[in-house]
C-alpha positions as CSV (number, residue, x, y, z in Angstrom):
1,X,0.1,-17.6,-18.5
2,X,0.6,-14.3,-20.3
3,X,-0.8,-11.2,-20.3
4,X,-4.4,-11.4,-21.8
5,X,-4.2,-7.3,-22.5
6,X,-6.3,-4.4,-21.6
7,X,-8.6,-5.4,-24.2
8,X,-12.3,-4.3,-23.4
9,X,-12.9,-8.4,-23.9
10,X,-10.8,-8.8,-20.6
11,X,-12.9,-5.9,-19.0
12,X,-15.9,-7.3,-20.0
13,X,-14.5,-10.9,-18.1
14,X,-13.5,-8.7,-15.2
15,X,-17.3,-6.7,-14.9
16,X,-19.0,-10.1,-14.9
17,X,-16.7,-11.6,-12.5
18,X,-17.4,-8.5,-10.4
19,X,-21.3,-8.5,-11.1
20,X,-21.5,-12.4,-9.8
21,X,-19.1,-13.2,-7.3
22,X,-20.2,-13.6,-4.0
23,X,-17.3,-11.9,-2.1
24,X,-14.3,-9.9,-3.4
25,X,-11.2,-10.0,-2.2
26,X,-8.8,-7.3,-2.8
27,X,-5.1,-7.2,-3.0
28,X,-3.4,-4.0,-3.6
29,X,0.3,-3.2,-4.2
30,X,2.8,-0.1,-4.8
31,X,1.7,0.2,-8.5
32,X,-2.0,0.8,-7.4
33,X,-0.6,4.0,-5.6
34,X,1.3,4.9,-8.5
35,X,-1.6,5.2,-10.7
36,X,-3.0,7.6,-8.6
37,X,-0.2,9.5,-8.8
38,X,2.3,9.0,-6.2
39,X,5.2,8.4,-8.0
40,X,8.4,8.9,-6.3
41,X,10.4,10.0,-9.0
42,X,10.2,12.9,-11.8
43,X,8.2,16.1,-11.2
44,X,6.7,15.1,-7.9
45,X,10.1,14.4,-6.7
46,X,11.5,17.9,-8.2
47,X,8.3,19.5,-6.3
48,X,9.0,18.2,-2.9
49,X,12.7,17.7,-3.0
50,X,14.8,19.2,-5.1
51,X,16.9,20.9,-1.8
52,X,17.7,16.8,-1.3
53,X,18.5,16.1,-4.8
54,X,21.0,19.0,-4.8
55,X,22.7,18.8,-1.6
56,X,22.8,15.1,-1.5
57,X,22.7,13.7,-4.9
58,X,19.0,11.9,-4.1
59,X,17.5,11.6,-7.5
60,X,13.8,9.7,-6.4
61,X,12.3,9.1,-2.8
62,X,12.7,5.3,-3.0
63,X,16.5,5.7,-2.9
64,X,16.6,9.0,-0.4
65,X,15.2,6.6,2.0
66,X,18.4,4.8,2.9
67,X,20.6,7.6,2.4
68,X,23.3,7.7,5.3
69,X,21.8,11.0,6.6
70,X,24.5,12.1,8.8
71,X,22.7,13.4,11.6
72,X,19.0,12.5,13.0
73,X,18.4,16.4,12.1
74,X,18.8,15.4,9.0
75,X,16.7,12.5,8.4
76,X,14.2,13.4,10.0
77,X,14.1,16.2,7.7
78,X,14.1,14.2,5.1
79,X,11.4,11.9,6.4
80,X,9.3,14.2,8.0
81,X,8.6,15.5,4.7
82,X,8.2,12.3,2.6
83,X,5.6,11.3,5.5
84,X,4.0,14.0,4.6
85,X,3.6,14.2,1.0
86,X,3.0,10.5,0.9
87,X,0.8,9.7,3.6
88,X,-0.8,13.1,4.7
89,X,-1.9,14.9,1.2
90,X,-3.9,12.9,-0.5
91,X,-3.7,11.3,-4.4
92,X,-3.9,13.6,-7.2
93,X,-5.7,10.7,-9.1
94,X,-9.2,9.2,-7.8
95,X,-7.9,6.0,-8.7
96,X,-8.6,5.0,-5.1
97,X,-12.3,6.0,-5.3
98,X,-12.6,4.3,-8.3
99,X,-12.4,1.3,-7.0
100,X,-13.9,1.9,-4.2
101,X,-17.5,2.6,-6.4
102,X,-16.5,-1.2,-7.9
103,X,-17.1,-3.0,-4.8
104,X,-18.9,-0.8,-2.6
105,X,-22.1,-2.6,-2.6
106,X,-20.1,-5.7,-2.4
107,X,-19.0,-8.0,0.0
108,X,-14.8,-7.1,-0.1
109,X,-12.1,-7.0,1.9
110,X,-8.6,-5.4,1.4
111,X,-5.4,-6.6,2.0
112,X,-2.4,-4.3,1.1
113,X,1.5,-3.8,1.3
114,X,1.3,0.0,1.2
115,X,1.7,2.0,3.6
116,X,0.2,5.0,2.5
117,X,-3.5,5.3,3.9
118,X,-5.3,5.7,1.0
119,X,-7.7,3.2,1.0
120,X,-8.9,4.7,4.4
121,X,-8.1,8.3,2.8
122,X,-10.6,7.7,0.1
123,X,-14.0,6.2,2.3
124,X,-12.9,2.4,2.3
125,X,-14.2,0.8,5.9
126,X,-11.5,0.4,8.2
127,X,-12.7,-3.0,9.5
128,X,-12.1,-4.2,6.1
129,X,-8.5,-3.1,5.6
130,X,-5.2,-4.9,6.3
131,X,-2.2,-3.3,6.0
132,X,0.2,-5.7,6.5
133,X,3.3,-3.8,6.0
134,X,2.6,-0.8,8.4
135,X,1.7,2.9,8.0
136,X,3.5,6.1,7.6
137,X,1.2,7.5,10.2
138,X,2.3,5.5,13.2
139,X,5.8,5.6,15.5
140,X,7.2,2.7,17.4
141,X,10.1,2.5,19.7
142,X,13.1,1.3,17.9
143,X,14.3,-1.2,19.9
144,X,11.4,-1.8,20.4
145,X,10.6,-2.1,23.5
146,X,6.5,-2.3,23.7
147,X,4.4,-3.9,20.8
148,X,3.2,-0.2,20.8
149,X,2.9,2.3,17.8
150,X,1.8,6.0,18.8
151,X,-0.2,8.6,15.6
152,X,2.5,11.0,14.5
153,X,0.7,13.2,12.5
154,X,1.3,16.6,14.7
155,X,4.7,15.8,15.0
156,X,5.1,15.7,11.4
157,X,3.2,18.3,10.5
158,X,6.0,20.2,13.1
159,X,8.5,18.9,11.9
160,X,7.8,20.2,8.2
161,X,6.7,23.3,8.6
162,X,9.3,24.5,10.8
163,X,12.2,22.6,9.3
164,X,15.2,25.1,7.9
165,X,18.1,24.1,6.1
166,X,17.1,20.3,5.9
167,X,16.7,20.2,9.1
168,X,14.6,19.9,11.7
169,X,14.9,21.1,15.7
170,X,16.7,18.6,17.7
171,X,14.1,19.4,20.5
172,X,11.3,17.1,17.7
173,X,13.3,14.3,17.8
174,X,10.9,11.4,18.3
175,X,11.5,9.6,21.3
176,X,9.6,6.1,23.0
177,X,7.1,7.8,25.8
178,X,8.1,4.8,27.6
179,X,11.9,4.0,27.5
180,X,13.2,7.7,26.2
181,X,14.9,5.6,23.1
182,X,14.5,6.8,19.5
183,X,11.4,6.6,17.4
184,X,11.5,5.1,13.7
185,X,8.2,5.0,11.6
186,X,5.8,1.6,11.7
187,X,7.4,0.1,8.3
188,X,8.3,-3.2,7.9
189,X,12.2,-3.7,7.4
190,X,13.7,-6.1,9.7
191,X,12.6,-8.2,12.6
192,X,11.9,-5.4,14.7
193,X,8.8,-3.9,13.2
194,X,6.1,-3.3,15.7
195,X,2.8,-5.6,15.2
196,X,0.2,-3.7,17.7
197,X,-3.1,-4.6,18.8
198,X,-4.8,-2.6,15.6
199,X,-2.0,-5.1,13.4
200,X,-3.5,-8.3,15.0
201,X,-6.9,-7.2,15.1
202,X,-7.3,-6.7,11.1
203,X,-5.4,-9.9,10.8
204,X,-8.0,-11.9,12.3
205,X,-10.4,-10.1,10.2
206,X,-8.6,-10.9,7.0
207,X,-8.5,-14.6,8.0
208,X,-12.1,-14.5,9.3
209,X,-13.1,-13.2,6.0
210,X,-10.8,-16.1,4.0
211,X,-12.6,-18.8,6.5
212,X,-16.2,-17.6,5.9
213,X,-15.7,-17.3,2.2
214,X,-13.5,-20.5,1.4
215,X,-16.1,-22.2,-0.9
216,X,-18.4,-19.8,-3.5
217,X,-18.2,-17.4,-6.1
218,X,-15.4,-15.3,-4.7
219,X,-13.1,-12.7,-6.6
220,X,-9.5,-12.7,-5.8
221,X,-8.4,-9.0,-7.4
222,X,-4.7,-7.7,-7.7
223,X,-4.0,-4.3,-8.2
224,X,-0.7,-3.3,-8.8
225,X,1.3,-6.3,-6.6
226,X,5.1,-6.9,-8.0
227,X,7.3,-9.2,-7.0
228,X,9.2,-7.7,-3.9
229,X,7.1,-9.5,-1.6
230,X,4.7,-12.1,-3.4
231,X,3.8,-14.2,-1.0
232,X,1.7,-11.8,1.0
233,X,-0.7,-11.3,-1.7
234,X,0.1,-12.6,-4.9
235,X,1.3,-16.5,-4.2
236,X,-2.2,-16.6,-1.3
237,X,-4.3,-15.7,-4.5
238,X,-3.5,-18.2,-6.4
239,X,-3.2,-20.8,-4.4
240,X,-7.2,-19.7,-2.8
241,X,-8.1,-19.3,-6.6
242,X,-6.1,-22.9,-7.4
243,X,-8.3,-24.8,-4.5
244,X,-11.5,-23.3,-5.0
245,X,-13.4,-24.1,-8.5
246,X,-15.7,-21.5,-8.3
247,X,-12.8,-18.7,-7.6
248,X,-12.0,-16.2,-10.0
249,X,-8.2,-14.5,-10.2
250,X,-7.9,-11.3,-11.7
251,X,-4.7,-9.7,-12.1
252,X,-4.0,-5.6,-13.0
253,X,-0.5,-4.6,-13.7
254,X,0.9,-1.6,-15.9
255,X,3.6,-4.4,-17.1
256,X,3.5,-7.6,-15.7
257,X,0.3,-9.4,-15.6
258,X,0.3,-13.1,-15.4
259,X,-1.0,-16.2,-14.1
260,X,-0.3,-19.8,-13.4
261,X,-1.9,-22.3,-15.7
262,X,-3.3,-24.4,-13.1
263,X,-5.8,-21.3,-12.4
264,X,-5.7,-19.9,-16.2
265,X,-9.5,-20.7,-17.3
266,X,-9.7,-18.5,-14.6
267,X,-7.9,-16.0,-14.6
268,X,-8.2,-12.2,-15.8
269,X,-5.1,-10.5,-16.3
270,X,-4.6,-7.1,-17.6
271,X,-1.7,-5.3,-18.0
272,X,-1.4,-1.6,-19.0
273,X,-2.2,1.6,-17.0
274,X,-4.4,1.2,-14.0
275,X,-6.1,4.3,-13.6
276,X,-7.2,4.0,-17.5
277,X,-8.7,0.3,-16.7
278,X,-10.3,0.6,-13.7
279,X,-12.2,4.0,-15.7
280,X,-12.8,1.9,-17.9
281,X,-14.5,-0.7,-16.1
């Protein structure tokens, strides 16, 4: 099904949806955080790292995160800083609280890919959040060797402000406090990312919420979800929305908002620029 356009017709779909449903389930992706202004390209990328992009040839943070740094110094330098910018300062958009005024008073829950903090950042309740691809704020062992993950925000913080040259002291290496091996950040990229006690816990919340609301009038909402990894969000919508005739889909994307057909009486989609909609709404 194609994009049905920001129209104020689709809005108007979206508001009503909102006003009636019984539960709201929300599933936000990189191009919610992009609204709000973290993009990792352009001007902010200039601001924060234009040292990189000259020494290195790094032209947006996306790719200066698997450059071949050739010392730990040096990547941590590098992602010390990106940490920082994209997980400790917050949004220069309010796209975040926005939303958060849309289903306040609702019964929601979040599920999201990013890894940024800023549903928590901007006075979402934690026990409804489920970041399922990590956070920027947590270490873990590389290996690893505990299903541990340890706040980092001092380090950071350290490792920033007393970084010189694009690099930072060897003596803030992070290192596991239990097997002395290197630290990497709580993302994940391969088999070895760290699901902790905090991981499991909001994941039986997120399915506990699914359970209870199976059956009714229940909002499935994507924000901003490509198609990197669609079946954490994406694929589970429509299939919930597909087996429950009394589900609504809605679907907000700057380019690509669609929908099966199965689901398409349904289904809200609206493409264009988030920030603009959600205002809107």
């Amino acid at each position: 099904m194609p994009s049905t356009g920001s129209s104020w017709e689709a809005l108007d779909r979206l508001k009503k949806a909102l006003d009636g449903a019984d539960a709201v389930v929300v599933g936000a992706g990189a191009g919610l955080s992009t609204a709000a202004g973290f993009e990792y390209g352009g001007r902010r990328f200039e601001k924060y790292f234009s040292d990189f992009a000259a020494r290195y040839g790094i032209r947006d943070m996306y790719s200066g995160g698997f450059y071949p740094f050739e010392t730990p110094e040096e990547y941590w330098a590098w992602w010390s800083r990106h940490i920082w910018v994209n997980r400790y300062m917050d949004p220069p958009l309010p796209v975040y609280e926005k939303l958060l005024a849309l289903v306040r008073e609702k019964d929601y829950f979040v599920i999201t890919t990013n890894v940024d903090h800023c549903f928590q950042k901007a006075g979402f309740d934690k026990k409804r959040l489920f970041y399922t691809q990590g956070d920027y704020g947590l270490f873990q062992c590389s290996r690893p060797c505990r299903q541990e993950t340890y706040d980092n925000a001092d380090i950071i913080r350290r490792m920033v402000t007393e970084q010189e040259n694009m690099r930072v002291l060897a003596e803030l290496l992070p290192r596991c406090p239990r097997c002395g091996r290197p630290m990497t950040v709580n993302l994940r990229a391969d088999d070895k990312f760290v699901e902790d006690e905090g991981w499991h816990a909001a994941a039986r919340r997120y399915a506990a919420f699914l359970e209870a609301h199976a059956q009714g009038r229940v909002l499935y909402w994507e924000l901003g979800v490509g198609y990197n990894t669609p079946g954490i969000i994406k694929y589970p919508f429509w299939q919930m929305t597909a087996e429950n005739p009394e589900a609504a889909y809605a679907c907000m994307n700057r380019s690509s908002a669609v929908a099966p057909r199965e689901i398409q009486p349904r289904s809200i989609c609206i493409s264009g620029n988030i920030r603009e909609n959600l205002s809107r709404l």
